[in-house]
C-alpha positions in Angstrom: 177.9 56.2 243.2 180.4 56.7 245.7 180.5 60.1 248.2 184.4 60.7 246.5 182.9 61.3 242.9 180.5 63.6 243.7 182.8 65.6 245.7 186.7 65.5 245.3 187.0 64.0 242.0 184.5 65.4 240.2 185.8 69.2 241.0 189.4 68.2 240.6 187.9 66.8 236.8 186.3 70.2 236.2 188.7 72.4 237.2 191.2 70.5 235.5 189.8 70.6 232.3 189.2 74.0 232.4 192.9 74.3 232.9 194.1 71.9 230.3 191.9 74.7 228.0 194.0 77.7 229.2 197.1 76.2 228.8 195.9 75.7 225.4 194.8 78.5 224.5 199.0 79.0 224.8 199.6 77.6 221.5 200.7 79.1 218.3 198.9 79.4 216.6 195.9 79.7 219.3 192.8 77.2 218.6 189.9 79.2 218.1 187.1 78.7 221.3 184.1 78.5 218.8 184.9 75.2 216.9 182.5 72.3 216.2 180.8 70.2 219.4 182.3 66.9 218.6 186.2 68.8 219.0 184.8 70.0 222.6 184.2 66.3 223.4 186.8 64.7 222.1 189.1 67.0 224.3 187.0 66.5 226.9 187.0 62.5 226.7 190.9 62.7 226.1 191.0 64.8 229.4 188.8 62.5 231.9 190.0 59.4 230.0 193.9 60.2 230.8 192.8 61.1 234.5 190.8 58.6 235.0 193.5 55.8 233.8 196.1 57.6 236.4 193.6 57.8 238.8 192.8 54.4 238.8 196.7 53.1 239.4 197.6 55.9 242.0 193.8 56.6 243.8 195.2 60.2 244.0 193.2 62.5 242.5 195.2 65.7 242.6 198.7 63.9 241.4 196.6 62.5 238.8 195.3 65.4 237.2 198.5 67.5 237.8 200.5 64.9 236.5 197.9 64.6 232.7 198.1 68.7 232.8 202.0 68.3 233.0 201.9 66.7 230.3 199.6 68.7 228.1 201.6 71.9 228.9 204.8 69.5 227.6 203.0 69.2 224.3 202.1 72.9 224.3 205.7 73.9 224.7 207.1 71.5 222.0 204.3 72.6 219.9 205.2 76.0 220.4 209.3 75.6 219.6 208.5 72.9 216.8 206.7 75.8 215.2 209.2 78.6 215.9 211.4 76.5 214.7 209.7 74.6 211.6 206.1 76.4 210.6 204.3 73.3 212.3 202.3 73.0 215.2 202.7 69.3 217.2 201.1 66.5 215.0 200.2 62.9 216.7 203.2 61.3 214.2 205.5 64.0 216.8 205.2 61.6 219.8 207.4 58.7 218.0 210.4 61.9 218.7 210.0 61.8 222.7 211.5 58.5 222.5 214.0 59.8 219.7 214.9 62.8 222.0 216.0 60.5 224.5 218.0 58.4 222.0 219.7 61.3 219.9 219.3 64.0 221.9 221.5 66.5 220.2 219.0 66.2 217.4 216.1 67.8 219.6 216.9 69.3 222.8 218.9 72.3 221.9 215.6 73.4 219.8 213.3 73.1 222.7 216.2 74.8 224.8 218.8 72.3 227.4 218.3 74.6 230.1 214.5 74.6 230.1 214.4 70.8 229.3 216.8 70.3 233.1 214.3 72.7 235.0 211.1 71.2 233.7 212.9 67.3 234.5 213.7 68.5 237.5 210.6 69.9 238.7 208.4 67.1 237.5 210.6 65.0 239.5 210.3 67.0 242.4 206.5 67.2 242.3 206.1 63.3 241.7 207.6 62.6 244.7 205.7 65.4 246.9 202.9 64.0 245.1 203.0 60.7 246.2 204.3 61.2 249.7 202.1 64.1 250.6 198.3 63.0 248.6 196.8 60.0 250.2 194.8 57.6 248.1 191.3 56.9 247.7 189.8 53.9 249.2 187.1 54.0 246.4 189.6 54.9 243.7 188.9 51.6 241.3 185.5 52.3 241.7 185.5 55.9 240.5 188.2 55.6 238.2 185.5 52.6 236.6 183.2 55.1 235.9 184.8 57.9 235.1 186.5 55.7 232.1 182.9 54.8 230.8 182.0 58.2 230.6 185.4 58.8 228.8 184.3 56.3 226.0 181.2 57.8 225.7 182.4 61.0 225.5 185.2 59.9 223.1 182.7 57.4 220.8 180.3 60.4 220.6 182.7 63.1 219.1 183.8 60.2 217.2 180.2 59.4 215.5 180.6 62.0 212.7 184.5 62.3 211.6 186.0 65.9 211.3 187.5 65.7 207.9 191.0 66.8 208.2 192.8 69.4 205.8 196.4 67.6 206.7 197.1 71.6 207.1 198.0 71.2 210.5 198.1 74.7 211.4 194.5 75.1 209.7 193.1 72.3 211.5 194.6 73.0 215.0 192.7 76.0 214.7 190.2 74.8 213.9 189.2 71.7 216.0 191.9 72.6 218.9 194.9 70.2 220.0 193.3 67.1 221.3 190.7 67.0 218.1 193.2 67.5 215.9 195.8 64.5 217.7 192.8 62.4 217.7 191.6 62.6 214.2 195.1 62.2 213.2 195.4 59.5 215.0 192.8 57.9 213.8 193.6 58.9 210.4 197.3 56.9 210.4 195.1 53.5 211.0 193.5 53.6 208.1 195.6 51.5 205.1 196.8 53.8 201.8 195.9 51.7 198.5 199.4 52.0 196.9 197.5 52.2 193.4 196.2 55.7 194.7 199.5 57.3 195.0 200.6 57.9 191.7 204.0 56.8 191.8 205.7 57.3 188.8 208.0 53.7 189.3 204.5 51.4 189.7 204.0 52.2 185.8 205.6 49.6 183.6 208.7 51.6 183.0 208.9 51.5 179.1 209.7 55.2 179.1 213.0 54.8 181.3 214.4 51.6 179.9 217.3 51.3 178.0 217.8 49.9 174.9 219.2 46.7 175.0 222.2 48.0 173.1 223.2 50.4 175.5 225.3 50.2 178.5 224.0 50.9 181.3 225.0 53.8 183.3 225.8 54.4 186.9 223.8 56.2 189.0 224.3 58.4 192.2 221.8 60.6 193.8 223.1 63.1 196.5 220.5 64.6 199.1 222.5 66.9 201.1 221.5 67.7 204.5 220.3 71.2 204.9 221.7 72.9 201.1 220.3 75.9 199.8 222.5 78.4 197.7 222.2 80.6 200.8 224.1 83.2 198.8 221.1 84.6 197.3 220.1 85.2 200.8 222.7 87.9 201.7 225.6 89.1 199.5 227.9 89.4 202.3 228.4 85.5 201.5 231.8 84.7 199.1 230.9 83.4 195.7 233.7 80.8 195.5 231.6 79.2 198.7 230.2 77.2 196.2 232.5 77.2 193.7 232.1 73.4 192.6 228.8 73.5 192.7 228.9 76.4 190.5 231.0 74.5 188.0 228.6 71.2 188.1 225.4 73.3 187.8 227.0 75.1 184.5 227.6 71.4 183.0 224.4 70.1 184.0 221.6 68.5 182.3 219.1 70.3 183.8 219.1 72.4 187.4 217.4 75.0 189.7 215.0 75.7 192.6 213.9 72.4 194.4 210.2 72.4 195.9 210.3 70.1 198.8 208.5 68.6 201.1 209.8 69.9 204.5 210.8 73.4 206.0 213.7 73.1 208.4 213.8 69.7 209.2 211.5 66.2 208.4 214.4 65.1 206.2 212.0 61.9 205.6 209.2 63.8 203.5 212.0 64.9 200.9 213.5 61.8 201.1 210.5 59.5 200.3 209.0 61.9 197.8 212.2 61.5 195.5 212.2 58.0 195.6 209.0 57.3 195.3 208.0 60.3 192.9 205.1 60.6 195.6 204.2 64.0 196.2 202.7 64.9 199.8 199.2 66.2 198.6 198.3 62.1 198.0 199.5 61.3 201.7 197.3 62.2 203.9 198.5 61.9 207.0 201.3 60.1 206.7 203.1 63.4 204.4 204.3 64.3 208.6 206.1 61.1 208.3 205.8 58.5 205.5 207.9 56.3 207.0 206.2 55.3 210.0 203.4 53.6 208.8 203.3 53.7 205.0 206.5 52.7 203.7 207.4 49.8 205.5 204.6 48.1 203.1 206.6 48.4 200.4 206.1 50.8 197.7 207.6 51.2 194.6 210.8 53.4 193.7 213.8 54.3 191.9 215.8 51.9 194.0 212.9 49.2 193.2 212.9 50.0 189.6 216.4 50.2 189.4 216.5 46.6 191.0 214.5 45.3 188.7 216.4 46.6 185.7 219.6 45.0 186.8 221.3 47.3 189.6 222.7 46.6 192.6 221.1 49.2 194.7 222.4 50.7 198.0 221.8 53.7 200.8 224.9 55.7 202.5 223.5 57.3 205.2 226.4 58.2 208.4 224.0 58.0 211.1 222.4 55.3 213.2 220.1 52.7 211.1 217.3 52.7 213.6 216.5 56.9 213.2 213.3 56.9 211.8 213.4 53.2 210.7 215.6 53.8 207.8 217.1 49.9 208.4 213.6 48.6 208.0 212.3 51.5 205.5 215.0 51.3 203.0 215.4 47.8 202.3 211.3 47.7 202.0 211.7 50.3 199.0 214.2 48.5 197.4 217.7 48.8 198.5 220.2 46.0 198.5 222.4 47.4 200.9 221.9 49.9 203.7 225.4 51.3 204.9 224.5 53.7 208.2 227.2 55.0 210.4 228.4 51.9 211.5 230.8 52.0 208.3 232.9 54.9 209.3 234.8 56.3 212.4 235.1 59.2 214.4 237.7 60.4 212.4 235.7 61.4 209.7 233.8 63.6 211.5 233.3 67.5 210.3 232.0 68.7 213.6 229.7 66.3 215.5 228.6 64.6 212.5 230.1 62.3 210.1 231.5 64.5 207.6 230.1 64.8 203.2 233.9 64.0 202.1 233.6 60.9 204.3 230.6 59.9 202.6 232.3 60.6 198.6 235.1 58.8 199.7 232.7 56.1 200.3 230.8 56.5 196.8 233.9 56.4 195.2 234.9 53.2 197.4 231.3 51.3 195.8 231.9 52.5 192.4 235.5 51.7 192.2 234.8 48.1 193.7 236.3 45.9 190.8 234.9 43.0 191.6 231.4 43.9 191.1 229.0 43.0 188.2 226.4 44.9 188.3 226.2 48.6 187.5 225.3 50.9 190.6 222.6 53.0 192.0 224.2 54.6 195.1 221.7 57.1 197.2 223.8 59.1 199.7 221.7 60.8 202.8 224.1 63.3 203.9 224.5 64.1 207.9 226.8 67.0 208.3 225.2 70.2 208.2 222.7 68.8 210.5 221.8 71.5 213.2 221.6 72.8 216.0 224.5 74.7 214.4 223.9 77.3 217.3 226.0 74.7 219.4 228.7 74.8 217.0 231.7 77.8 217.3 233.7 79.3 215.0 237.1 80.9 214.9 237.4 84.6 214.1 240.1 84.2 211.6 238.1 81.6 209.2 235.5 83.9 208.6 237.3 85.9 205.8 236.9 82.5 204.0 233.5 82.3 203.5 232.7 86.4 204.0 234.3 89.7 202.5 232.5 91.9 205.3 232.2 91.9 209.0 229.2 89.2 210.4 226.5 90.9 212.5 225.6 89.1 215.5 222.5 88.2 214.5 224.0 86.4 211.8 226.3 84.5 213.8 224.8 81.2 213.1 226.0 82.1 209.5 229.5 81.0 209.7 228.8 77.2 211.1 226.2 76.9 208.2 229.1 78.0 205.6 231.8 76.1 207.0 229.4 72.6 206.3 227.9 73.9 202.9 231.8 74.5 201.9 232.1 71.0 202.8 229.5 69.6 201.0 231.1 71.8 197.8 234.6 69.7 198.5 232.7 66.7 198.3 231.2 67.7 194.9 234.4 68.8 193.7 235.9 64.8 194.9 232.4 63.1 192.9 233.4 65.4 189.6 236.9 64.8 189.3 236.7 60.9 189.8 234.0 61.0 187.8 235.1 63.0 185.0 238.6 59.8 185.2 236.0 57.1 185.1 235.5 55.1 182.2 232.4 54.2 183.4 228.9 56.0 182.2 227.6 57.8 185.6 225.2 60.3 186.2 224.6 62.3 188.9 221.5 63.9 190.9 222.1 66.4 194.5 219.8 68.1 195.7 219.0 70.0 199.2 216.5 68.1 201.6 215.4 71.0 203.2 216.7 74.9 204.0 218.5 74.9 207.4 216.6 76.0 210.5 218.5 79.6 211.5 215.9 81.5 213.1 218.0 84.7 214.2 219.6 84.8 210.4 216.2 84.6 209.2 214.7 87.4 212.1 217.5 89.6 210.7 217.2 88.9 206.7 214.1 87.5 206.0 213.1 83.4 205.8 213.4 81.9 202.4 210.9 80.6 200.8 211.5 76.8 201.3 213.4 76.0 197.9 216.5 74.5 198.1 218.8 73.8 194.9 219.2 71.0 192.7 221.9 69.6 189.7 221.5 66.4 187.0 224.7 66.2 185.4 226.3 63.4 183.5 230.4 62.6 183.1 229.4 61.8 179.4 227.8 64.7 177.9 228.4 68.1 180.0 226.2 70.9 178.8 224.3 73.5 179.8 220.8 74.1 180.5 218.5 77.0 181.4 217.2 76.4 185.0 214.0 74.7 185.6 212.1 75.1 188.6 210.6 71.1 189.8 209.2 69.4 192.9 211.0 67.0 194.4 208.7 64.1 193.5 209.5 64.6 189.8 212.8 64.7 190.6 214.0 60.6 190.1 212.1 60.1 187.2 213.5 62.9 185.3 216.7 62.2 186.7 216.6 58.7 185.0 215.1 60.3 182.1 217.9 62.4 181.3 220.1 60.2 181.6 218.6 57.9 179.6 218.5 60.5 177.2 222.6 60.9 177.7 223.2 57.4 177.2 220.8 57.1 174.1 223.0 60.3 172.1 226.3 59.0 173.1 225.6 56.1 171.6 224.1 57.1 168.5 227.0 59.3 168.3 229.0 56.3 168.4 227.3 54.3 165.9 227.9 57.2 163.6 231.2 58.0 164.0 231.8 53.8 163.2 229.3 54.7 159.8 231.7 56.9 159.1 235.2 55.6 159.8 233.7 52.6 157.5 
């Protein structure tokens, strides 16, 4: 064994992990110290494994272990913003949005903060080059690093022999088995293939209950997941009725409505959005509910798009944002779409702020269903962007505020007036979809619904955090009526979209059959 193990390396190992287990004990929530053996040496393995691996390439022992304890306190401080910010602790499925915070980093910066994102880049920086110039390197380092990897495997295989069995609560289990376990086990977890049969989707049923007769027309169809809606009035009454005005007016001629369970706090658009069209709710998951389109749906599942496909549709996506954000060009057309249509489609001058804005994307509905030359009928989905955060980046004149307030705005509800501005967009845009529709000759029915309640921490320090609901419509240009409201999850929320409107379309036309009965 060489002299450098037994000395150098070996206290630079110890110490280090000792220190990689204060700076977690940083986290919120904090792993508890008594947790099972197998989570002590699976941290433990992660530790010297990452070292050793460093260790090997640079024969540096210091810059090695500073550089793996850099890293871990990285994770600790995402961790700790991601659950400010969203309820969630860092999950292994997090480290695809490293790479994503470098691509779109107006998405994910301003949460973790700009200014501590420059000093922490700077200073890394900074120390790699001290680092390097000032540490000499091993002669032995190979050598050393060679065994210190072996004992990582056996350290690793070890906690490995009898599998913690995961809750998917990822607060609950980073409490329980600490960060590395719980990265590990998730890890591990995200391997393993998901028979589809096991997930319960509504749409892999044969579909008797949702088909048409073969007598009846059938019917358009547009569902509307807007980015961030909640009726936030119910949150403070400081907030002008008429925000929502349209909505108001859709919601009292719909089909059915209310509160939307869904499958993401904050942000995680994705979880909503695969739950709806796949009627899949989280709970059957696993570990792919943190981001079912990573792994999982890129098989191929089935969905309202896929049913809708196979019933004659011509099925399409509107989303005004890059393709590639979380694989929605390869997701989308896997679950069924025809046609993805991503930012690429419109220009900067349909921007509402720094996104594309929800009347550019109705105008673009309309466009598909007012496309004479097609002949097939339509099922559009529309992913809305606009009211994507950080709206803390976003200012706002004095003098608009008396349009979407009748009292002066606290400053720690500032973030308040951004929010309104885009929700009273995305109630223009209703208000375009109901009066085209409404002109239409053509059968249509529509489903919006909110993906997820906004992230506003200071509104929410100052009033209290909403449950998580967000707000939901199925109305039809056929047959407004009103219903009570009816509280659903978002997973039921395609197939009793389709439902109803399959109901619509069967009345109207028995309605017509009798009227003829009668004429004659």
């Amino acid at each position: 064994m060489p002299d450098f193990f037994d000395s150098t390396f070996a206290w630079v190992i110890l110490g280090g992990f000792l220190l990689s287990c204060a700076i977690e004990a940083l986290l919120i929530p904090r792993p508890a110290l008594r947790r099972p053996l197998r989570s002590w040496l699976l941290h433990a393995g992660a530790w010297l494994f990452s070292v050793a691996l460093l260790y090997g390439l640079t024969g540096r022992p210091y810059f090695s272990a500073v550089n793996v304890l850099a890293i871990w306190t990285l994770i600790v401080l995402v961790s700790n913003s991601k659950y400010h910010s969203l309820r969630e602790p860092f999950v292994c499925a997090d480290f695809e949005y490293f790479s994503d915070a470098v691509r779109f980093p107006r998405l994910y910066l301003p949460f973790f903060g700009i200014g501590k994102t420059i000093v922490l880049a700077l200073a890394f920086v900074a120390y790699l080059a001290c680092g390097l110039y000032f540490e000499a390197g091993a002669s032995d380092a190979l050598a050393t690093a060679a065994m210190a990897l072996v004992c990582a495997v056996v350290l690793l295989v070890v906690g490995a022999l009898k599998p913690l069995q995961p809750s998917y609560d990822a607060s609950l289990d980073l409490r329980r088995w600490g960060l590395a376990a719980s990265l590990w086990t998730y890890f591990c977890a995200a391997r393993r293939k998901v028979p589809i049969d096991t997930l319960g989707s509504p749409f892999a049923i044969s579909a008797q209950s949702i088909r048409n007769p073969s007598d009846v027309a059938l019917p358009d169809l547009v569902s509307v997941q807007s980015e961030s809606f909640f009726d936030i009035r119910r949150l403070w009454p400081g907030i002008r009725e008429q925000v929502l005005s349209q909505y108001d007016v859709l919601r009292t001629e719909a089909r059915a409505h209310g509160r939307l369970k869904v499958a993401a706090w904050g942000a995680n658009t994705v979880r909503t959005e695969f739950a709806f069209l796949t009627g899949i709710a989280g709970d059957r998951l696993g570990v792919h509910r943190f981001n079912p389109y990573r792994h999982l749906a890129r098989q191929g599942l089935p969905s309202i798009a896929a049913e809708m496909k196979r019933r004659g549709y011509r099925t399409v996506c509107v989303h005004p944002y890059a393709g590639s954000f979380y694989g929605r060009d390869r997701v989308l057309p896997a679950l069924g779409f025809d046609e993805f249509i991503d930012v690429r489609s419109f220009n900067d001058g349909q921007k509402a702020g720094p996104f594309i804005g929800d009347c550019a994307v109705a105008d673009k509905i309309i466009e598909l269903l007012d496309d004479s030359t097609r002949t097939q009928p339509l099922y559009i989905h529309a992913v809305t962007m606009e009211n994507h955060g950080p709206l803390q980046l976003e200012q706002v004149e004095a003098a608009e505020l008396p349009s979407w307030f009748d009292r002066p705005l606290p400053d720690g509800l500032r973030d308040l007036a951004p929010y309104l501005r885009h929700l009273s967009n995305a109630d223009r845009m209703l208000g375009k979809l109901r009066e085209y529709l409404l002109a239409s000759p053509t059968s249509t029915g529509l489903c919006f619904f909110g993906d997820h309640v906004p992230i506003l921490p200071d509104v929410y320090t100052a009033l209290g955090a909403p449950d998580g609901d967000t707000d939901y419509f199925i109305w039809s240009n056929q047959a407004p009526s009103s219903s009570a409201p009816r509280p659903i999850g978002v997973e039921q929320l395609a197939k009793t979209f389709v439902d109803h409107l399959n109901s619509c379309e069967q009345s109207v036309a028995k309605a017509r059959l009798d009227q003829t009965a009668t004429h004659d």
